[in-house]
N, C-alpha and C positions, 0 to 999 in steps of 0.2 A: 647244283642250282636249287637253293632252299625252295622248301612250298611248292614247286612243281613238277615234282617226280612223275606223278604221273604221265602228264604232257610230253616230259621229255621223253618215255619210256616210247609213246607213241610214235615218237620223231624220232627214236631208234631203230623203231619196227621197219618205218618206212625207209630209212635211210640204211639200213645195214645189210641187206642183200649183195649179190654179185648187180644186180639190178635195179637201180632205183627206183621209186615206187613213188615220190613226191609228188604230189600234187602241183601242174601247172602254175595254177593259182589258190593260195592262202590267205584269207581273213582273219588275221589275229586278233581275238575280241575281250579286253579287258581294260581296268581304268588308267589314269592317267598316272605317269609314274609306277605302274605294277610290273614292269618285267617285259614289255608286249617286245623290245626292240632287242632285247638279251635273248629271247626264244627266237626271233629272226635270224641272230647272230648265230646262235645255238645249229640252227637248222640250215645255214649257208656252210657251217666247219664240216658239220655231218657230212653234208653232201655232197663235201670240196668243190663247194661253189665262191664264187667270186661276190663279195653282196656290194650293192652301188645303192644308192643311198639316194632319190629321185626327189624335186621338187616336185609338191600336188598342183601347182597350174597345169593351167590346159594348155599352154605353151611348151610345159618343159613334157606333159606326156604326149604329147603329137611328136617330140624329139623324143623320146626313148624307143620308141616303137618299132620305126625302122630298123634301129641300132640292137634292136633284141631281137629279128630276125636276124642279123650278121652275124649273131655269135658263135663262135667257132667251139668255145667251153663254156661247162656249166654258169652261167651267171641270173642271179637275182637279184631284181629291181626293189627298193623297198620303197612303198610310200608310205612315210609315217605319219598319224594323224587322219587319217582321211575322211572323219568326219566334217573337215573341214572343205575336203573339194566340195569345187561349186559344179552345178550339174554337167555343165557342157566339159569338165574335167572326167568325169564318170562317165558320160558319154563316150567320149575321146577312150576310155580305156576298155570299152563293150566290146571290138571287133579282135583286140588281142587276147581278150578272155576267150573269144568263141572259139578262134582258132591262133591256138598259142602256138609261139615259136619251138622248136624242135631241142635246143641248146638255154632256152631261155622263162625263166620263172618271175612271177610278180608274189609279192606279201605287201597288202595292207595291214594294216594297224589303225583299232577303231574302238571308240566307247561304247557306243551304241549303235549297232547291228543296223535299227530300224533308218538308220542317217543315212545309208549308202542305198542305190539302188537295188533292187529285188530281183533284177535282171541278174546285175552283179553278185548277189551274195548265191541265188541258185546256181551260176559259175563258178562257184568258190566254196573249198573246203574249212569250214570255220573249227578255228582252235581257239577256248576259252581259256584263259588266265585264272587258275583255281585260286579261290581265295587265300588269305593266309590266318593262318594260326596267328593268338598274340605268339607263344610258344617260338615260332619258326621266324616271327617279326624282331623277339629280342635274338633269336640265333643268328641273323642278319645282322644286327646291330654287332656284336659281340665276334662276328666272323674274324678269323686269321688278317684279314689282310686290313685290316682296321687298326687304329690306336685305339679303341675304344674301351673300356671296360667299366661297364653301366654300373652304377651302386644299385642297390633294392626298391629306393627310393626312386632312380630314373628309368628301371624296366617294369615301375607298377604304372610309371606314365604312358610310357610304349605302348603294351599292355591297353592302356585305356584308352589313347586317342588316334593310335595308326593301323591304318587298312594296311598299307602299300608299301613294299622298301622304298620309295620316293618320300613318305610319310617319315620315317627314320631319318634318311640322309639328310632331311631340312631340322628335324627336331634334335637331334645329336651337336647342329651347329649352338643350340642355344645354351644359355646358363638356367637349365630343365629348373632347377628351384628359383631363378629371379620368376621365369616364365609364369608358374605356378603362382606363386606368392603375388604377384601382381593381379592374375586372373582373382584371387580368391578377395584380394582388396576389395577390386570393383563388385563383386559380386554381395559384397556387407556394406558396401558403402551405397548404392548406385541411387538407390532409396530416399537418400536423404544429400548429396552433393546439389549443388545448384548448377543448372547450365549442365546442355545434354553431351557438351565436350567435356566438365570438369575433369577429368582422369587423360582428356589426351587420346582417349584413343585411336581416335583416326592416325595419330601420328606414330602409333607404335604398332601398326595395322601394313604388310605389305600388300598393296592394290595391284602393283604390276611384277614379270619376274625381276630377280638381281634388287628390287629397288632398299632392302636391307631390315625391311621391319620384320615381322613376325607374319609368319601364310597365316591368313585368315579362316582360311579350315581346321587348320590344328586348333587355333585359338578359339574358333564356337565349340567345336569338339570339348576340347579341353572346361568350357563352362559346364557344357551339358552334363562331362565324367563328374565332376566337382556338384554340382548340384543333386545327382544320382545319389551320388555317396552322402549327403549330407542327411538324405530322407530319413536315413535311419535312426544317423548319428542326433537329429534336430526335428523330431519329430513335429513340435509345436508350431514348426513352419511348413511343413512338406506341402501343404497346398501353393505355400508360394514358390517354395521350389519344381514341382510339376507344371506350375504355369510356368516357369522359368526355360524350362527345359522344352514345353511346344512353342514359345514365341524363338529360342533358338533354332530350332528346327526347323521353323517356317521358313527365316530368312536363311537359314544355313541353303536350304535347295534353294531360294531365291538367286545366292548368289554364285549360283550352279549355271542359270540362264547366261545365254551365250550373248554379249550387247548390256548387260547388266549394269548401272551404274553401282558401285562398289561402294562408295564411299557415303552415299546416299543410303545405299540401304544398311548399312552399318549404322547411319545416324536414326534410321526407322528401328533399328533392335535395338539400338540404348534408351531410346521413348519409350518402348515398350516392354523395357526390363524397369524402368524406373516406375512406371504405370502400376507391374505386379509389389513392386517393394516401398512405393510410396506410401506413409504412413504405419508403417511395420514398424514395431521397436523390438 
């Protein structure tokens, strides 16, 4: 399990006795795409548990409840996601935390700690998802059970713009030099096109999942590596490359808010890249 030896080591500790030692209840806490549902998976084989896989309504946890006192063998309920339960779903899951079934385990899975209730997390033993290495990102990439084998050219991309093996498995799908080569256009052109769509890019921008364009996190990412790199290489411009790089940043966590119009504020960072490169030659 690349990049989380550690973790796993710990879910050996617990799990390797004549005894098991797991904790009732689990908060796995790390980002989106990082691993959090493979360490679930990880920690239900350990412990030759059975994992069931739970919607977060409060509907579907008001029905697992009773169903995990019945259990006969090990089994763990997973909710994945659970920053997104709504409260009366977290509520609804306070009185199996307090007194947990006998045969029966719960794992969340969650971005941000501070999203769930405090009630709930002081119930809960929290396992953080350590970051990873670029290092350990292209040995993901590159892993046995892959067709892959990156040129130097596509693991100095990896390298620059992914946190997370979810970050690889989407950037691996693309052609890594159209990617690039197109980012590096708009970023010499943006200055001087007319019209704050000239380049398209909303259209080559994915806003929702599956829908085929490019994740738009890799792709601000991807400006930010590109203009980093340039400071040195382009000295004569680094001031408009540093501003380049905070108005990406800005919108980059803008379009982190949850309810976010996408596409709107995509058209708010091409104003504001055109702003810094307007008049530049």
């Amino acid at each position: 399990m690349i990049g989380q030896k550690e973790l796993t080591r710990h879910i050996d500790k617990m799990t390797g006795g004549a005894d098991i030692a797991l904790p009732r209840f689990i908060i796995i806490v790390g980002a989106k795409n990082s691993g959090r549902k493979m360490i679930a998976s990880y920690i239900a084989k350990k412990a030759g548990a059975t994992l069931v896989t739970s919607d977060i309504k409060v509907d579907a946890i008001r029905e697992i409840i009773p169903l995990a006192y019945k259990q006969s063998e090990p089994t763990i309920y997973l909710l994945p996601d659970a920053d997104k339960m709504s409260p009366a779903a977290k509520n609804a899951l306070l009185k199996v935390t307090e007194e947990p079934p006998r045969k029966a385990y719960f794992i969340m899975t969650i971005q941000d700690e501070q999203q769930t209730l405090a009630t709930l997390r002081s119930r809960g033993t929290i396992m953080r998802i350590n970051p990873y290495t670029p290092d350990e990102l292209i040995q993901y990439a590159n892993r046995e059970t892959t067709n892959f084998c990156l040129s130097d050219y596509e693991e100095a991309i990896v390298s620059e713009i992914c946190q997370v093996p979810g970050d690889v498995d989407t950037l691996v799908r693309y052609n890594m030099k159209d990617f690039y080569k197109y980012i590096e256009t708009v970023i010499d052109n943006i200055g001087v096109v007319n019209g704050a769509n000239a380049f398209k890019i909303g259209s080559k921008l994915s806003y929702k999942e599956d829908d085929g364009g490019w994740d738009i996190t890799l792709f601000m990412r991807a400006v930010m590596a590109i203009c980093r790199n340039r400071i040195d290489t382009e000295p004569d411009y680094a001031a408009q490359y540093l501003a380049s790089m905070r108005a990406t940043s800005k919108y980059l966590s803008e379009l982190a808010v949850t309810g976010i119009n996408k596409s709107s504020t995509i058209d708010m960072w091409i104003l504001a890249m055109r702003k810094v490169w307007q008049g530049v030659e």
